[in-house]
N, C-alpha and C positions, 0 to 999 in steps of 0.2 A: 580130703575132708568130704563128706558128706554129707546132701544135703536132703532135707525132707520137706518138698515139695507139696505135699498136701497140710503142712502147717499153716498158719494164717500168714498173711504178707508184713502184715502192720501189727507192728504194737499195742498195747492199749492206749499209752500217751500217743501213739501218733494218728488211732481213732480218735480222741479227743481233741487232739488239736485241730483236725478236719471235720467239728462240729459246727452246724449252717450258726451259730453266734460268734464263731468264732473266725468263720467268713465273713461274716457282714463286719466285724469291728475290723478287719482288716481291708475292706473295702474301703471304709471310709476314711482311712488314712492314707493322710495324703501322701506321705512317703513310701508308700509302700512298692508302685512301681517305677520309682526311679530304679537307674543303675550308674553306679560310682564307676565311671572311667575318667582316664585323668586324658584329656583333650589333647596336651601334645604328647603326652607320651603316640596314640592313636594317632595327629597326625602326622608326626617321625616315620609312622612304618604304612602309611599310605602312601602310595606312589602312580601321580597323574599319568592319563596314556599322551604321549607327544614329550613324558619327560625329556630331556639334557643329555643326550648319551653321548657328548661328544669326547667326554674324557676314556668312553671304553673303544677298545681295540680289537678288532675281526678277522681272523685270518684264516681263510680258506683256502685249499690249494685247488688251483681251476685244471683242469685236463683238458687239451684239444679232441674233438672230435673222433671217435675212436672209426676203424673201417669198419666194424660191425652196427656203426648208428648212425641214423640218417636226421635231420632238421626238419621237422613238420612245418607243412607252410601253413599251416591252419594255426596254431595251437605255438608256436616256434618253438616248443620244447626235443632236446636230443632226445633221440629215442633206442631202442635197440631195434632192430633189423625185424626181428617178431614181431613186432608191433605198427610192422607195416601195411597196411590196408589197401592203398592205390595209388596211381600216378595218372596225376592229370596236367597235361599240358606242360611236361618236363616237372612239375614239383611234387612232391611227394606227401603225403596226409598219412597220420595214423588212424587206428580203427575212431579212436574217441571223435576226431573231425570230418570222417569219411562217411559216418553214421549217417 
């Protein structure tokens, strides 16, 4: 389908209905900027941070320490062996804590 872009955007009724009296009588009504939401439906799918997660289940599988990664003493995250920067005093830092 195409379209012809150099037509006008708007209608005629919808020039007229964006005539400045037809702003003002909508100004003054007082309903005009409410919005109908229905309360709890809204607070049904709101969901507070610190909610209740005790009924959900976590399962992650932990690996030991591989010989290619070492434990930052800075930082204590495993790291891979690249990502080793220096040893000081028997412990070992990545770049990110050696900086």
């Amino acid at each position: 389908m195409a379209t012809d872009y150099d037509a006008p955007r708007k209608t005629e009724e919808e020039i007229k209905e964006d005539s400045i009296e037809e702003l003002k009588t909508r100004r003054n009504d007082q309903n005009s900027g409410r919005v109908d939401e229905d309360e709890v439906e809204a607070a049904e799918s709101f969901e507070l941070p610190g909610a209740d997660l005790s009924h959900e289940e976590l399962t992650v599988r932990v690996l030991p320490r591989q010989s290619d990664e070492f434990t930052c003493a800075g930082c204590f995250l495993v790291r891979h062996r690249s990502q080793l920067a220096e040893t000081r005093n028997g412990q070992e830092y990545c770049f990110d804590c050696a900086g």
